[in-house]
PDBQT receptor file of N, H, CA, C and O in Angstrom, charges set to zero:
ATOM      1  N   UNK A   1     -10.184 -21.322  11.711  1.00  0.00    +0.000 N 
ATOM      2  CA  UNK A   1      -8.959 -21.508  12.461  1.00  0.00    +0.000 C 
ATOM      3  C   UNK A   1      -8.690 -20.225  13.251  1.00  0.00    +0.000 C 
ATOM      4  O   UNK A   1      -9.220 -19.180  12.875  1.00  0.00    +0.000 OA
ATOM      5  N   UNK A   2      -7.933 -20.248  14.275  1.00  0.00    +0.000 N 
ATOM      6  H   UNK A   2      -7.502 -21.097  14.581  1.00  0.00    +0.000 HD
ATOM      7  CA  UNK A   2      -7.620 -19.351  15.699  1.00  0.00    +0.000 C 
ATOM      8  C   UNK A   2      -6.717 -18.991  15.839  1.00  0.00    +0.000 C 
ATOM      9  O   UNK A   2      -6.331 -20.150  15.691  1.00  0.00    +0.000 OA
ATOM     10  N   UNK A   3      -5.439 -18.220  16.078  1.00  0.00    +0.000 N 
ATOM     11  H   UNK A   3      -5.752 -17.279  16.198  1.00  0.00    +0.000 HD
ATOM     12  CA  UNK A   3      -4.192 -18.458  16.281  1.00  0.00    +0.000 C 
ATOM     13  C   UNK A   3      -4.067 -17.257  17.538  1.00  0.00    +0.000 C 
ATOM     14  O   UNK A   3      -5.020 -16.480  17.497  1.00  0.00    +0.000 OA
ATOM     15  N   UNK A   4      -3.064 -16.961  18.652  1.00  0.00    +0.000 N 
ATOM     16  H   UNK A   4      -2.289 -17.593  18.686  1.00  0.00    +0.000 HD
ATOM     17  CA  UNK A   4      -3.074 -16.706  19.512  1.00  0.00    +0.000 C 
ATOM     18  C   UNK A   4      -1.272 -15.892  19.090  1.00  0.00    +0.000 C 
ATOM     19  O   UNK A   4      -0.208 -16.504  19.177  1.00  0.00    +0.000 OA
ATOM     20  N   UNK A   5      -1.406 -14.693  18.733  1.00  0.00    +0.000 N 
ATOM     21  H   UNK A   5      -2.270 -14.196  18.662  1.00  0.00    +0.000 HD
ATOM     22  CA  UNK A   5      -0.033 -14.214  18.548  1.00  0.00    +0.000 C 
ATOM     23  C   UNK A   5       0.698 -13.138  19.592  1.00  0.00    +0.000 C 
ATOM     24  O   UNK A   5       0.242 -12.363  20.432  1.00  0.00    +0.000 OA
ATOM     25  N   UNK A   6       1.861 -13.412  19.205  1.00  0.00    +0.000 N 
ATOM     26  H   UNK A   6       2.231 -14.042  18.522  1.00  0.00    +0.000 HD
ATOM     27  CA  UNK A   6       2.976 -12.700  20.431  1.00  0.00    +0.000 C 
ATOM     28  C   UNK A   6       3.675 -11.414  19.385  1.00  0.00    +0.000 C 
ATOM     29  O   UNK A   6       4.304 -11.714  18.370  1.00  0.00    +0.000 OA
ATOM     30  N   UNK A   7       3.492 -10.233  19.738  1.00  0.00    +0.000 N 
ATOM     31  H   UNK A   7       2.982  -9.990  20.562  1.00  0.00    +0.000 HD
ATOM     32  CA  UNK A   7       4.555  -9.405  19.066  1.00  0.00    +0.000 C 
ATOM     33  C   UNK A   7       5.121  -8.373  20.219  1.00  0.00    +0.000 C 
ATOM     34  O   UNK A   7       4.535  -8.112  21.269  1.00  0.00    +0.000 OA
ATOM     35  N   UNK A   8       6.170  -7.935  19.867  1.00  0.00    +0.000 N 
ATOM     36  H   UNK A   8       6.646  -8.146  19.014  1.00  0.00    +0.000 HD
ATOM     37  CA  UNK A   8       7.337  -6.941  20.208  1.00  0.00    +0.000 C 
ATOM     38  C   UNK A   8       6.684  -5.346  19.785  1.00  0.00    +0.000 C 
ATOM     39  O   UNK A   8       5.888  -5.095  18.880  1.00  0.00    +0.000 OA
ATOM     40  N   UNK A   9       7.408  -4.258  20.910  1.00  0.00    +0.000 N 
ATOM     41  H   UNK A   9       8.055  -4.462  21.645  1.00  0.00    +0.000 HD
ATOM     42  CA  UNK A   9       6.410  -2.938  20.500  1.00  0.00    +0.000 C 
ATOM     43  C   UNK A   9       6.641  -2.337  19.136  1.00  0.00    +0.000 C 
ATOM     44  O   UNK A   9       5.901  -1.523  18.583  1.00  0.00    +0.000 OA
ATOM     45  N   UNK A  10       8.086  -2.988  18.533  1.00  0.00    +0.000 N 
ATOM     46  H   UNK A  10       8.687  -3.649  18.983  1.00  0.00    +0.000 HD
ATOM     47  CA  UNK A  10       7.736  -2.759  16.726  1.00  0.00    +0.000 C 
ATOM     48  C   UNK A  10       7.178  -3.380  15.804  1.00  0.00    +0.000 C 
ATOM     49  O   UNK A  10       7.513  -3.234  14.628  1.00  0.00    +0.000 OA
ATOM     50  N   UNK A  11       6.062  -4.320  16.264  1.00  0.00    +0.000 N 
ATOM     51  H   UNK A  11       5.790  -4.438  17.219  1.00  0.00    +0.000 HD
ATOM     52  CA  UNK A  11       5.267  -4.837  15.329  1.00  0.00    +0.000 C 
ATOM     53  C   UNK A  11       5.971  -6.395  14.781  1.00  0.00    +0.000 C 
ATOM     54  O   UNK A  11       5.498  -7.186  13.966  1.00  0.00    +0.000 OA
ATOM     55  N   UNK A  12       7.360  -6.487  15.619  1.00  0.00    +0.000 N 
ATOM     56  H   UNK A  12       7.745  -5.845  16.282  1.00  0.00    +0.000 HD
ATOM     57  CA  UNK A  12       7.761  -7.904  14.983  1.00  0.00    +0.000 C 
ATOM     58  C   UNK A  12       6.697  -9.312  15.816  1.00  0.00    +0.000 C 
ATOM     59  O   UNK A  12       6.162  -9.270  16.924  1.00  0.00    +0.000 OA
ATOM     60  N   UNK A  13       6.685 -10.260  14.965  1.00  0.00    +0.000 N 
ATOM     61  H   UNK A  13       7.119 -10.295  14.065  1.00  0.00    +0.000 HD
ATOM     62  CA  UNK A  13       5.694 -11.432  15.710  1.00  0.00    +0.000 C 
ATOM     63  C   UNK A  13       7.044 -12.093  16.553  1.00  0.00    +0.000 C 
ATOM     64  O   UNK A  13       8.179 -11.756  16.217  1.00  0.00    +0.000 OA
ATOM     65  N   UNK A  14       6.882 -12.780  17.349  1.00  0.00    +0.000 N 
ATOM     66  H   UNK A  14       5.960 -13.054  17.622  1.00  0.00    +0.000 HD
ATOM     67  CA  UNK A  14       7.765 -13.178  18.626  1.00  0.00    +0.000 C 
ATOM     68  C   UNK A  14       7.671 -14.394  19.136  1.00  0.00    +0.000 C 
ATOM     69  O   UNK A  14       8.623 -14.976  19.657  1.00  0.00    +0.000 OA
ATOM     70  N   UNK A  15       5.759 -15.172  18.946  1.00  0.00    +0.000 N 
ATOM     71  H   UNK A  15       4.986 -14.700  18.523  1.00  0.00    +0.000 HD
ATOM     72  CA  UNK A  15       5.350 -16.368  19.112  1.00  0.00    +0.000 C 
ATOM     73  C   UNK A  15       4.258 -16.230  18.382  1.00  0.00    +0.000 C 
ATOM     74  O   UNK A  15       3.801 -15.131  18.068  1.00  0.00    +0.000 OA
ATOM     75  N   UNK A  16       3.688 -17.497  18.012  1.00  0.00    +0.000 N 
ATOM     76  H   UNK A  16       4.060 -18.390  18.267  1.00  0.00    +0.000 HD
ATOM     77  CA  UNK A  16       2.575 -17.467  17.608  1.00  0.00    +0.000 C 
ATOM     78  C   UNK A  16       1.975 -19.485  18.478  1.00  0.00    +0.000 C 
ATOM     79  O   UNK A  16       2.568 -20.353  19.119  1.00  0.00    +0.000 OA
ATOM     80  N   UNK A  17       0.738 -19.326  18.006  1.00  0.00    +0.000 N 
ATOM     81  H   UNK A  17       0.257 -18.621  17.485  1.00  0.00    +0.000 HD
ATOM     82  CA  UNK A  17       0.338 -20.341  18.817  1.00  0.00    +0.000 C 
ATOM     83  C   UNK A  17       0.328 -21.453  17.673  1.00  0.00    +0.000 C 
ATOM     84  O   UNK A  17       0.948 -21.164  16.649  1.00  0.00    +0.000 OA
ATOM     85  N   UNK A  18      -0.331 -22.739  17.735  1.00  0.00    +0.000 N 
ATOM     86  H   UNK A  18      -0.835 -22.974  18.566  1.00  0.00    +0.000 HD
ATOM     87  CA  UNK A  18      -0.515 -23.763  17.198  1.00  0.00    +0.000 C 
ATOM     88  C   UNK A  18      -2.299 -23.378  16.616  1.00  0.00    +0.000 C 
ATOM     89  O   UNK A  18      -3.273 -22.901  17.199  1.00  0.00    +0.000 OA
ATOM     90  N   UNK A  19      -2.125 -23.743  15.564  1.00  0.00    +0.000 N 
ATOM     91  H   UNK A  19      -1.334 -24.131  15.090  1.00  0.00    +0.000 HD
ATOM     92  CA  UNK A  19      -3.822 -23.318  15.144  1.00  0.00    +0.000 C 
ATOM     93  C   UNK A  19      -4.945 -24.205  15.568  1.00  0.00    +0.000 C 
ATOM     94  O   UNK A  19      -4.941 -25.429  15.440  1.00  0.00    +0.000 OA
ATOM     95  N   UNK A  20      -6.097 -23.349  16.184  1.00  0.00    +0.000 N 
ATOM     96  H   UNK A  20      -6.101 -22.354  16.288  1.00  0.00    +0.000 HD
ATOM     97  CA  UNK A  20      -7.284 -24.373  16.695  1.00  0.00    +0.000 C 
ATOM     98  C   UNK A  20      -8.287 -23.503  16.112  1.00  0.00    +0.000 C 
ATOM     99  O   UNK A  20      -8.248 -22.329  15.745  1.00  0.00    +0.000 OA
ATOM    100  N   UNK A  21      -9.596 -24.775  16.127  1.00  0.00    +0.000 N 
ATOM    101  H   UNK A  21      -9.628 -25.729  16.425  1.00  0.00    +0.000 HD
ATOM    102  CA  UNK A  21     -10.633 -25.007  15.410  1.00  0.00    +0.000 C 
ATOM    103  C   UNK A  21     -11.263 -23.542  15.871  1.00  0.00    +0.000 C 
ATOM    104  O   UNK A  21     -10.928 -22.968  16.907  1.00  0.00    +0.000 OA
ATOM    105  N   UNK A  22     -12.454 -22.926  14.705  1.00  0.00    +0.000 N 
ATOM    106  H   UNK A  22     -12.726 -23.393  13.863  1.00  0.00    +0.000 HD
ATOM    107  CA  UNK A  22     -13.033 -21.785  15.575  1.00  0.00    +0.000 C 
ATOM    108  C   UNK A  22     -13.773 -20.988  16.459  1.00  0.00    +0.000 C 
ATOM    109  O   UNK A  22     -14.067 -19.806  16.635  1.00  0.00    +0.000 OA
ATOM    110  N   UNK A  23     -13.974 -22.183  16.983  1.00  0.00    +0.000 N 
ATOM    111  H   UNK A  23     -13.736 -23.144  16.840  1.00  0.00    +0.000 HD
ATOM    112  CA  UNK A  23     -15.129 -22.565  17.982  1.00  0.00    +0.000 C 
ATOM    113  C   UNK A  23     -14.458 -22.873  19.200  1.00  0.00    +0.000 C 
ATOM    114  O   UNK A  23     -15.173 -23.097  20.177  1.00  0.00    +0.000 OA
ATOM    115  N   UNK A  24     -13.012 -22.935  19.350  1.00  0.00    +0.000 N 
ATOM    116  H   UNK A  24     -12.431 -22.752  18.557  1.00  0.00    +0.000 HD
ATOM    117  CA  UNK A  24     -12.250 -22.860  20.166  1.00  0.00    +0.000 C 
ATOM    118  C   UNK A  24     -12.028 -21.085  21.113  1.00  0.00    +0.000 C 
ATOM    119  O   UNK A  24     -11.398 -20.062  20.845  1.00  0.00    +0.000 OA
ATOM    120  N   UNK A  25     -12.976 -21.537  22.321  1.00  0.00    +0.000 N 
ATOM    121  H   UNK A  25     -13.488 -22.368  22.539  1.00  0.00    +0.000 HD
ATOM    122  CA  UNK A  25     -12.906 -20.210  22.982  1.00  0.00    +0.000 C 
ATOM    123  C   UNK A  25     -11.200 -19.366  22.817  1.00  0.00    +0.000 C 
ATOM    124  O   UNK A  25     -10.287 -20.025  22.318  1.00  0.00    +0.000 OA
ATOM    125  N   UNK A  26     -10.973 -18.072  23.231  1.00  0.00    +0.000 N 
ATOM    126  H   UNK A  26     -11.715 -17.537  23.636  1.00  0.00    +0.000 HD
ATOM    127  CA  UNK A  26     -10.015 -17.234  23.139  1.00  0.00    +0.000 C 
ATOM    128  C   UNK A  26      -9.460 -17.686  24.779  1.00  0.00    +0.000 C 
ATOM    129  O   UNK A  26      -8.273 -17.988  24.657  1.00  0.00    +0.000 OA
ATOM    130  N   UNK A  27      -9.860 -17.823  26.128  1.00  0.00    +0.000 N 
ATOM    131  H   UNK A  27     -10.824 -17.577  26.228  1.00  0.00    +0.000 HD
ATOM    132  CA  UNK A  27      -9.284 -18.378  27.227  1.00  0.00    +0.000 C 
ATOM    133  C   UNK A  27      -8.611 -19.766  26.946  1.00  0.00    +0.000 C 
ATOM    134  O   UNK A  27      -7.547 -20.019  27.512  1.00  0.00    +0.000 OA
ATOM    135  N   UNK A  28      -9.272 -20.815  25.967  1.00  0.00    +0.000 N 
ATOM    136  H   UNK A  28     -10.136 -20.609  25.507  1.00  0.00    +0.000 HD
ATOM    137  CA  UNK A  28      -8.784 -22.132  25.792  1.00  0.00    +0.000 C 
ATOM    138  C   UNK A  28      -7.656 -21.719  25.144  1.00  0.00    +0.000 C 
ATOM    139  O   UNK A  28      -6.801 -22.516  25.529  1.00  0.00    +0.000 OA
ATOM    140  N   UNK A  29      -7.042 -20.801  24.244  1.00  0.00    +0.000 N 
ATOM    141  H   UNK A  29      -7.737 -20.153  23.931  1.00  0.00    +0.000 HD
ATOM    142  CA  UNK A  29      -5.880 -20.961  23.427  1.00  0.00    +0.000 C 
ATOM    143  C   UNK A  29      -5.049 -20.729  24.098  1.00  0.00    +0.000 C 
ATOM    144  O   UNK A  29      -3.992 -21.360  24.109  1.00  0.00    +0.000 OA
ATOM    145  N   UNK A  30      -5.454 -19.282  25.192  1.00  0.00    +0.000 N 
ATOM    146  H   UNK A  30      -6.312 -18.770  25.183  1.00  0.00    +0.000 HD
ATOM    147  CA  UNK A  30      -4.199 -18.836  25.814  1.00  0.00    +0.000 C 
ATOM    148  C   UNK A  30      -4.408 -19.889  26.762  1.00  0.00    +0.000 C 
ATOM    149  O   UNK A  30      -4.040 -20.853  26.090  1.00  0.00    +0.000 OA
ATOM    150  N   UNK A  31      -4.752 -20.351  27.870  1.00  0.00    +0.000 N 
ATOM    151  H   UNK A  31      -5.051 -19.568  28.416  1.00  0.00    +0.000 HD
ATOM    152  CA  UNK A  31      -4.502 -21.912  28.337  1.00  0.00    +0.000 C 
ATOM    153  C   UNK A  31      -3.561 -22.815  28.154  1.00  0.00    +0.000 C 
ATOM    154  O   UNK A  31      -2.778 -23.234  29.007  1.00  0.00    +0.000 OA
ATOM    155  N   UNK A  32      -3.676 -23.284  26.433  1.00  0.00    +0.000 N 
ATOM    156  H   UNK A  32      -4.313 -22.944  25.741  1.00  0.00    +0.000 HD
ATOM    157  CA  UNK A  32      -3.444 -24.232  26.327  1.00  0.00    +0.000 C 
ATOM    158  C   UNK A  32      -2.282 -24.489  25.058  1.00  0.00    +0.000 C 
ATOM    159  O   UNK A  32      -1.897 -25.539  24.544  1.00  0.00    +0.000 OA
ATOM    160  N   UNK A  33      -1.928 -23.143  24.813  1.00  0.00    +0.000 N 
ATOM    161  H   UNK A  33      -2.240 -22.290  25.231  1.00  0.00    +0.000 HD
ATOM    162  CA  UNK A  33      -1.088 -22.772  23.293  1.00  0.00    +0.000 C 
ATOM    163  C   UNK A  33       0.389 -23.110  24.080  1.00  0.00    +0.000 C 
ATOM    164  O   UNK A  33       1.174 -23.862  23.501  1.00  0.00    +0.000 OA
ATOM    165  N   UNK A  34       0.665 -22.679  25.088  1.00  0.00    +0.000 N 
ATOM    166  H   UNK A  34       0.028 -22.068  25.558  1.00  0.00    +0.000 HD
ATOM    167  CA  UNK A  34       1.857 -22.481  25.480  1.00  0.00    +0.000 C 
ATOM    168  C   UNK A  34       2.718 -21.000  25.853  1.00  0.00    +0.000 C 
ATOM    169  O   UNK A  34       3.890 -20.964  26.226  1.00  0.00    +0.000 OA
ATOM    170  N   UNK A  35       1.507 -19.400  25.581  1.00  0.00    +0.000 N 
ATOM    171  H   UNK A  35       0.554 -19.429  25.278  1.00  0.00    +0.000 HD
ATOM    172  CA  UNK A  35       2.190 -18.728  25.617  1.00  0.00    +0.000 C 
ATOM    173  C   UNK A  35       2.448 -17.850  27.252  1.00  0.00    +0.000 C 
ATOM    174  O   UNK A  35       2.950 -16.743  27.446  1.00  0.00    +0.000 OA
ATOM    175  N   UNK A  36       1.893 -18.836  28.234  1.00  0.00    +0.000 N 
ATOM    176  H   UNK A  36       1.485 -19.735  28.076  1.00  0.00    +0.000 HD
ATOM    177  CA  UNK A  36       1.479 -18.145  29.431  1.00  0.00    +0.000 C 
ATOM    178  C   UNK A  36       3.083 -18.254  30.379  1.00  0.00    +0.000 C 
ATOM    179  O   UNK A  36       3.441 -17.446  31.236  1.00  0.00    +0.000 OA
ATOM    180  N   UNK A  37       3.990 -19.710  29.833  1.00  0.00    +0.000 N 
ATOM    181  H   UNK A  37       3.699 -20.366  29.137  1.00  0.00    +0.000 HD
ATOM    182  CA  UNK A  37       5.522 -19.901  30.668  1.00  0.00    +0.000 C 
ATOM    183  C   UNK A  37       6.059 -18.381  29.922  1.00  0.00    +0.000 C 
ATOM    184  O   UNK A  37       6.602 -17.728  30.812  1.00  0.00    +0.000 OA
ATOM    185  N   UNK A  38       6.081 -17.643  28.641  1.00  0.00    +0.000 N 
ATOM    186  H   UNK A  38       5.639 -18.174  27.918  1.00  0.00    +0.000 HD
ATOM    187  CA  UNK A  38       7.051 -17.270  27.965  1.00  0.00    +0.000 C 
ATOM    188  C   UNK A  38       6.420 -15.530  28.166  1.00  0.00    +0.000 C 
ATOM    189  O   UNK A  38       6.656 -14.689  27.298  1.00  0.00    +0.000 OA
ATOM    190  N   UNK A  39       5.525 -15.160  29.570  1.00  0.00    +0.000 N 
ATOM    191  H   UNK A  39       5.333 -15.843  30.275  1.00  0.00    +0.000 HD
ATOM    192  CA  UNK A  39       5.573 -13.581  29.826  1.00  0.00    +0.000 C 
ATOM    193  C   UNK A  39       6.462 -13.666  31.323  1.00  0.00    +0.000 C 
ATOM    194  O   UNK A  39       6.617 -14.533  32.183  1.00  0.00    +0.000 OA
ATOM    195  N   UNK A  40       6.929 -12.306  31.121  1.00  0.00    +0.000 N 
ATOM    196  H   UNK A  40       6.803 -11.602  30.422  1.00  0.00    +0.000 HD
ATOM    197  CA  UNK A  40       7.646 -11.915  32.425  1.00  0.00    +0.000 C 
ATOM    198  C   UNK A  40       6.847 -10.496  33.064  1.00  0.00    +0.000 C 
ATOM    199  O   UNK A  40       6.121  -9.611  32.611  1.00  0.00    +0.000 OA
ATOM    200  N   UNK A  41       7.460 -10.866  34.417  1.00  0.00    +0.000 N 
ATOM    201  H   UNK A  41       8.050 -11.585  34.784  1.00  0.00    +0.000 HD
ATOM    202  CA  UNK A  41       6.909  -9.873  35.339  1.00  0.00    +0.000 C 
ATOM    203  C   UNK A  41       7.315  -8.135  34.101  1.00  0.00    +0.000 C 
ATOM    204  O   UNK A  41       8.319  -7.685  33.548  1.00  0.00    +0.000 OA
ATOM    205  N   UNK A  42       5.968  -7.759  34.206  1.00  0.00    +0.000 N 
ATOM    206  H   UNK A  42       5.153  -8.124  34.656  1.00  0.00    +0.000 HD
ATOM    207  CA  UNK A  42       6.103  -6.018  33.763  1.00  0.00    +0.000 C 
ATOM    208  C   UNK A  42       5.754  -6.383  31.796  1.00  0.00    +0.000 C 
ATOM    209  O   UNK A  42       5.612  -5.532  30.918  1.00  0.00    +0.000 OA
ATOM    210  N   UNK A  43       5.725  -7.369  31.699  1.00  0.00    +0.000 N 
ATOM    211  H   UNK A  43       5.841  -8.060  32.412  1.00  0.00    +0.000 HD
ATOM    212  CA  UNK A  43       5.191  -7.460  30.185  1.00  0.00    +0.000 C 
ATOM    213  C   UNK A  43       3.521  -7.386  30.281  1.00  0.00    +0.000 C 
ATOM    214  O   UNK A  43       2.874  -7.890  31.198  1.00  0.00    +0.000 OA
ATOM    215  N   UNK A  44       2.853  -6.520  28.937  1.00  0.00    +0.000 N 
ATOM    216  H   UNK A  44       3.379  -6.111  28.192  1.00  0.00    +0.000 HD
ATOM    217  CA  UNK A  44       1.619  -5.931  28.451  1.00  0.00    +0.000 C 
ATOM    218  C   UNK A  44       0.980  -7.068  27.729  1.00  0.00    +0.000 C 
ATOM    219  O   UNK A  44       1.211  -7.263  26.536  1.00  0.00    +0.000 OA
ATOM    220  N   UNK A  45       0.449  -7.569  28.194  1.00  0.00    +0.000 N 
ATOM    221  H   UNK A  45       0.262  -7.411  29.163  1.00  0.00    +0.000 HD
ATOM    222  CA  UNK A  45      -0.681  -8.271  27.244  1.00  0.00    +0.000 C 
ATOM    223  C   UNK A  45      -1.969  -7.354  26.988  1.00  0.00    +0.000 C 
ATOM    224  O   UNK A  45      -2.721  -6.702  27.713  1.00  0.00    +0.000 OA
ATOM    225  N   UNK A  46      -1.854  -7.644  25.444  1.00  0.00    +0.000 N 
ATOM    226  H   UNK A  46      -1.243  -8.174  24.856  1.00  0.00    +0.000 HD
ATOM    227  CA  UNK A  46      -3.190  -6.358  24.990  1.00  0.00    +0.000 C 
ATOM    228  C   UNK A  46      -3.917  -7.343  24.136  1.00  0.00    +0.000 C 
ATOM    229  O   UNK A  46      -3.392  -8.123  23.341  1.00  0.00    +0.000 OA
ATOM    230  N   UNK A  47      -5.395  -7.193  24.439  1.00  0.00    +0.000 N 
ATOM    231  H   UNK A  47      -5.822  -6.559  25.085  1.00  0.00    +0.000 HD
ATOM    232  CA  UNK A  47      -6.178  -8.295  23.895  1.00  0.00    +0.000 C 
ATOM    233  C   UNK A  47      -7.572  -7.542  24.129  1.00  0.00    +0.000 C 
ATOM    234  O   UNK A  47      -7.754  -6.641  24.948  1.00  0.00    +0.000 OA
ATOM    235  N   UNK A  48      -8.343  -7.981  23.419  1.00  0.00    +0.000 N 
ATOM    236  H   UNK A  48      -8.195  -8.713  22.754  1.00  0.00    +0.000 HD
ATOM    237  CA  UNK A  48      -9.673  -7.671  22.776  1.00  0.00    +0.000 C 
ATOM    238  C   UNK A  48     -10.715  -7.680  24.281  1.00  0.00    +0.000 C 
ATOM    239  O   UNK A  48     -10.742  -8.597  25.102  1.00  0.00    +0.000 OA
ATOM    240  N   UNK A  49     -11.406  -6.577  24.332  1.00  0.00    +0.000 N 
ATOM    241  H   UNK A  49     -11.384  -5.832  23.665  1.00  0.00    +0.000 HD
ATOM    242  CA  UNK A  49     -12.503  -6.907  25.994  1.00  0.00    +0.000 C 
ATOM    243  C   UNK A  49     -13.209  -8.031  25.958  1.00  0.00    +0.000 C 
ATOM    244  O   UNK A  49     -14.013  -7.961  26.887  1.00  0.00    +0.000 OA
ATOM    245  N   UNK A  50     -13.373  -9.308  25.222  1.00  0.00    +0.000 N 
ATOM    246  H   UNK A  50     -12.720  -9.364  24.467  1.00  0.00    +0.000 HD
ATOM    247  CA  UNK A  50     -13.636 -10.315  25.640  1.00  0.00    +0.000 C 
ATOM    248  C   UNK A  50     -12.688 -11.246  25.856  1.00  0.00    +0.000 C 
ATOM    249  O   UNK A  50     -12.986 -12.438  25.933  1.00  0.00    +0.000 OA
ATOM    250  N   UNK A  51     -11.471 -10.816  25.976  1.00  0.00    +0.000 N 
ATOM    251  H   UNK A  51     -11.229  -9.848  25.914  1.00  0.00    +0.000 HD
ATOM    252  CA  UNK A  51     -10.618 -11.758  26.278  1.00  0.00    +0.000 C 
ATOM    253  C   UNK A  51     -10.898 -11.908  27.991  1.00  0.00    +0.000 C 
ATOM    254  O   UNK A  51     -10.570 -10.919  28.647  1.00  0.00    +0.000 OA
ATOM    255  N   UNK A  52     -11.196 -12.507  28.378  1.00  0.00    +0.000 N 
ATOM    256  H   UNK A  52     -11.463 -13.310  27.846  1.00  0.00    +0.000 HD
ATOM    257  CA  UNK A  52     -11.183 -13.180  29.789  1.00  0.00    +0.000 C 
ATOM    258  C   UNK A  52     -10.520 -13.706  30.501  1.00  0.00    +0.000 C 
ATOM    259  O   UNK A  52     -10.831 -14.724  31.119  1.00  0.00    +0.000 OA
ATOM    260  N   UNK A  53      -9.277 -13.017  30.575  1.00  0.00    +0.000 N 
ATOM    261  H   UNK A  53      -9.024 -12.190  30.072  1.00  0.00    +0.000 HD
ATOM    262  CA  UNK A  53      -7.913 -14.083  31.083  1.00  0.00    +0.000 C 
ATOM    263  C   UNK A  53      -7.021 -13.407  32.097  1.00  0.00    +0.000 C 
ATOM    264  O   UNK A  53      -5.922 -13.837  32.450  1.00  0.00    +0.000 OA
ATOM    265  N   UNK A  54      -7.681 -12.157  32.588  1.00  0.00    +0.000 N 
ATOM    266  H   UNK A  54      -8.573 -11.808  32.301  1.00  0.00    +0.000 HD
ATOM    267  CA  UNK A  54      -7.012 -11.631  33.326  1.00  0.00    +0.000 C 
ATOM    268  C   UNK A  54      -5.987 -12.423  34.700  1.00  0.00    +0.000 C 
ATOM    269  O   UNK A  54      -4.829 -12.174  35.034  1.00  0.00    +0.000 OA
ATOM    270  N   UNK A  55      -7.301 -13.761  35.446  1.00  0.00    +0.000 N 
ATOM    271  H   UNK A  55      -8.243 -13.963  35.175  1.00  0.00    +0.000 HD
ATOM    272  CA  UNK A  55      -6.994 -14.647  36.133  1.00  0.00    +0.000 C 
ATOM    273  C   UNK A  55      -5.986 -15.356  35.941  1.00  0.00    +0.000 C 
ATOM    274  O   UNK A  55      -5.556 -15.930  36.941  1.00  0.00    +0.000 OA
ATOM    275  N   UNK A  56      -5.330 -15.552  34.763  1.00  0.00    +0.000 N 
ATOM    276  H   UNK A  56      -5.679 -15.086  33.950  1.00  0.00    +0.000 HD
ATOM    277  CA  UNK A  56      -4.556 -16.497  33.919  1.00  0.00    +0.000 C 
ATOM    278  C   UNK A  56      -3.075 -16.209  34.388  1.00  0.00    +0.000 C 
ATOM    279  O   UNK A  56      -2.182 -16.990  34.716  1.00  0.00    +0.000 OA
ATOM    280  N   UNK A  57      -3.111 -14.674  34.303  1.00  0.00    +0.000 N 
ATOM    281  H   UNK A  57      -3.836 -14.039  34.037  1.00  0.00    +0.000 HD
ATOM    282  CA  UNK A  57      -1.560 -13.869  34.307  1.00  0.00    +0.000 C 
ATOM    283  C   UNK A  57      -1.419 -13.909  35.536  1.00  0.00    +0.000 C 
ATOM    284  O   UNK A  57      -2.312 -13.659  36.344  1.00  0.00    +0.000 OA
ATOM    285  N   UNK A  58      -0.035 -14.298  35.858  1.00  0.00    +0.000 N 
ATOM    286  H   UNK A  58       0.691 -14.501  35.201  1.00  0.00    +0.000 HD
ATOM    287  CA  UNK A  58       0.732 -14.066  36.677  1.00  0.00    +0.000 C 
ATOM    288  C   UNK A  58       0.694 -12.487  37.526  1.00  0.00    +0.000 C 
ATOM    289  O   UNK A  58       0.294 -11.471  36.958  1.00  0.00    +0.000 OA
ATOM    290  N   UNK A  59       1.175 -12.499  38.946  1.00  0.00    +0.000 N 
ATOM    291  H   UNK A  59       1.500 -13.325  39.408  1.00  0.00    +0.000 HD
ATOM    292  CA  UNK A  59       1.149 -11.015  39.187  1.00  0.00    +0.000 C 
ATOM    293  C   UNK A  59       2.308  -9.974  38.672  1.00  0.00    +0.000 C 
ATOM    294  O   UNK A  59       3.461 -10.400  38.719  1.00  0.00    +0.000 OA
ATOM    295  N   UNK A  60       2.181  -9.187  38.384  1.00  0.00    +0.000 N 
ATOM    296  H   UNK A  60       1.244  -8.841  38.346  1.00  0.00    +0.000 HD
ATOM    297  CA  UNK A  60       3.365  -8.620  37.525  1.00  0.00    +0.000 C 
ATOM    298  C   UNK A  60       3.319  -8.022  36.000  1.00  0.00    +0.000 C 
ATOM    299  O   UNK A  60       3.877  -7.117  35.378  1.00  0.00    +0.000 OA
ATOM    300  N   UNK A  61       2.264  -9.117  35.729  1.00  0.00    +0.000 N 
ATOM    301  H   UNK A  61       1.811  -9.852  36.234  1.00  0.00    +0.000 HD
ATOM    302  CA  UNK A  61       1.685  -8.973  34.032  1.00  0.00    +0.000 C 
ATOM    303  C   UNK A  61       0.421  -8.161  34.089  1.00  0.00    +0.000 C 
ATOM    304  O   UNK A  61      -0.493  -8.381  34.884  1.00  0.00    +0.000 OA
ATOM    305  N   UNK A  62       0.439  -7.100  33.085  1.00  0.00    +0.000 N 
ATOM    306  H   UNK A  62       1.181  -6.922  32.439  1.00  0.00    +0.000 HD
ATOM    307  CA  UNK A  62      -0.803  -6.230  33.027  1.00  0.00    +0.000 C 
ATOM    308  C   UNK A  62      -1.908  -7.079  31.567  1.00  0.00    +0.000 C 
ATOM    309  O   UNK A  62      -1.673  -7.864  30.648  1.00  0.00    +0.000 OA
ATOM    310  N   UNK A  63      -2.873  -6.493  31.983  1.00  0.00    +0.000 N 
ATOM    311  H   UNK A  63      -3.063  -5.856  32.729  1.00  0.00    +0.000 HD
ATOM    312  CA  UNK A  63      -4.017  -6.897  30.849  1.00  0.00    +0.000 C 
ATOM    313  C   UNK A  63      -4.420  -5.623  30.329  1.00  0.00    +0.000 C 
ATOM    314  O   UNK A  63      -5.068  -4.863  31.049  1.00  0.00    +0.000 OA
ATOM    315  N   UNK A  64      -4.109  -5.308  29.167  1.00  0.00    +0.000 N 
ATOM    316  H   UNK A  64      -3.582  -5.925  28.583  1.00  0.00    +0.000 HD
ATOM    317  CA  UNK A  64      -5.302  -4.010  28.943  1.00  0.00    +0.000 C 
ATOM    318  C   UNK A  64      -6.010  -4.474  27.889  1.00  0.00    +0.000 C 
ATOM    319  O   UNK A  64      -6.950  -3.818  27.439  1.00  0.00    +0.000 OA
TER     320      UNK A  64
């Protein structure tokens, strides 16, 4: 199982995704979890160098 989580810069969780199988690529969750309506312009998404989703974000949203 996969889960796709949201936290705050003190470590609180904020969203988390719906759990998928593990063979479920890391682009399909963020896709398809729901957490892509709930960033705003100037919010950090920090994710692993195979995350591949830079395309995904809105302009405004950083990837590191």
């Amino acid at each position: 199982m996969k889960f796709a989580i949201g936290c705050a810069n003190n470590g609180t969780v904020t969203w988390c995704s719906p759990a998928y199988p593990g063979c479920t690529s890391d682009r399909a969750i963020v896709q398809y979890s729901g957490i892509l309506p709930h960033l705003r312009t100037g919010d950090l998404v920090m994710a692993d160098k195979r995350f591949l989703i830079a395309d995904l974000l809105l302009p405004g949203i950083s990837l590191n």
